[in-house]
N, C-alpha and C positions, 0 to 999 in steps of 0.2 A: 458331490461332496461340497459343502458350504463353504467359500473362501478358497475354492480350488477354481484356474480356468482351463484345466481338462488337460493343459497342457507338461500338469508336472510343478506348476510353480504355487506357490502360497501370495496370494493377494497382497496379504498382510506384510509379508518380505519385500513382495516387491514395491510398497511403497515406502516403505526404509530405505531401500535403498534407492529409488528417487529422492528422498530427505535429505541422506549420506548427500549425494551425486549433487543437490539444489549447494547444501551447507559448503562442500569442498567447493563448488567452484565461486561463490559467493567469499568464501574465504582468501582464495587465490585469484580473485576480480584483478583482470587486465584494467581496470576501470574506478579503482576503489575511490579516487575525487568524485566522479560523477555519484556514486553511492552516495556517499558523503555530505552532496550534494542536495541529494532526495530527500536524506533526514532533516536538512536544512531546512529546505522551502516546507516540508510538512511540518513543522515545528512552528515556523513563521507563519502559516498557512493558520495552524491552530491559534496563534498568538493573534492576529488580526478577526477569525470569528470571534472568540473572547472577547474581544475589545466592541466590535459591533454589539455582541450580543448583551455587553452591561452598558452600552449608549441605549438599548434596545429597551430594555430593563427601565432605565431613567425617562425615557418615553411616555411610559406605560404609564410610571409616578404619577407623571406631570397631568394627564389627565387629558382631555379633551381631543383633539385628530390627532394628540401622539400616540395616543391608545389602540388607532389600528394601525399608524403607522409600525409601532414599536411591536406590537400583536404579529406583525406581517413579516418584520425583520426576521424577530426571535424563531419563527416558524423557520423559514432562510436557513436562519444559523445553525439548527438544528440539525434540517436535512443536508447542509454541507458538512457539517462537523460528522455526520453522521457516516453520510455516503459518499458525497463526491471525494473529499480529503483524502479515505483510505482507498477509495477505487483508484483517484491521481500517483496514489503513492506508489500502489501494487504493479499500475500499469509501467511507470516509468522504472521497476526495478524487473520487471517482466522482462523487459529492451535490454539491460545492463548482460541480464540471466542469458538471455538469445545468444546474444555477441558472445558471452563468456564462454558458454558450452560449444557454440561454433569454433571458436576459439580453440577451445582444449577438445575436440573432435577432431580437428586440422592438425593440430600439432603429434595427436598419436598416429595418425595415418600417416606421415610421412617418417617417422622412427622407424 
């Protein structure tokens, strides 16, 4: 059956309730500065390609070897604003997610 894994459970459920499970403990983050944190530096992070990317822009204007310089940045800015930013971001909330859940895994086992 499509969306079954043989074992009884619905796929679909069960990545809800991974969701539920990511969102509750995200919510009740033993760590909510360091969250806090990661929106920071991503926010700053975007604020700085920006800034590169219209020096980049005014390069181009100007004409002559700003043109590959400015050509070469924008490319840059592109593929960081693109990929590295949100992969930095996911990663460092990945680490938060780790601790949290170990966290609240430790804390029901000994109840």
């Amino acid at each position: 059956m499509a969306g079954s894994s043989g074992l009884g459970y619905d796929l679909d459920h069960m990545e809800s309730l991974k969701e539920d499970y990511l969102n509750k403990i995200r919510t009740d983050s033993a760590y909510p500065q360091y969250r806090q944190g990661v929106m920071i530096i991503t926010v700053l992070s975007y604020i700085a390609v920006a800034i590169v990317a219209i020096f980049s822009v005014i390069l181009i204007t100007k004409g002559g070897v700003g043109v590959a310089v400015g050509a070469f940045q924008l490319v840059g800015c592109t593929i960081i604003g693109l990929l590295v930013i949100p992969f930095q971001r996911q990663a460092m909330l990945m680490m938060a997610d780790m601790v949290d859940s170990t966290l609240d895994r430790n804390s029901k086992s000994k109840s």
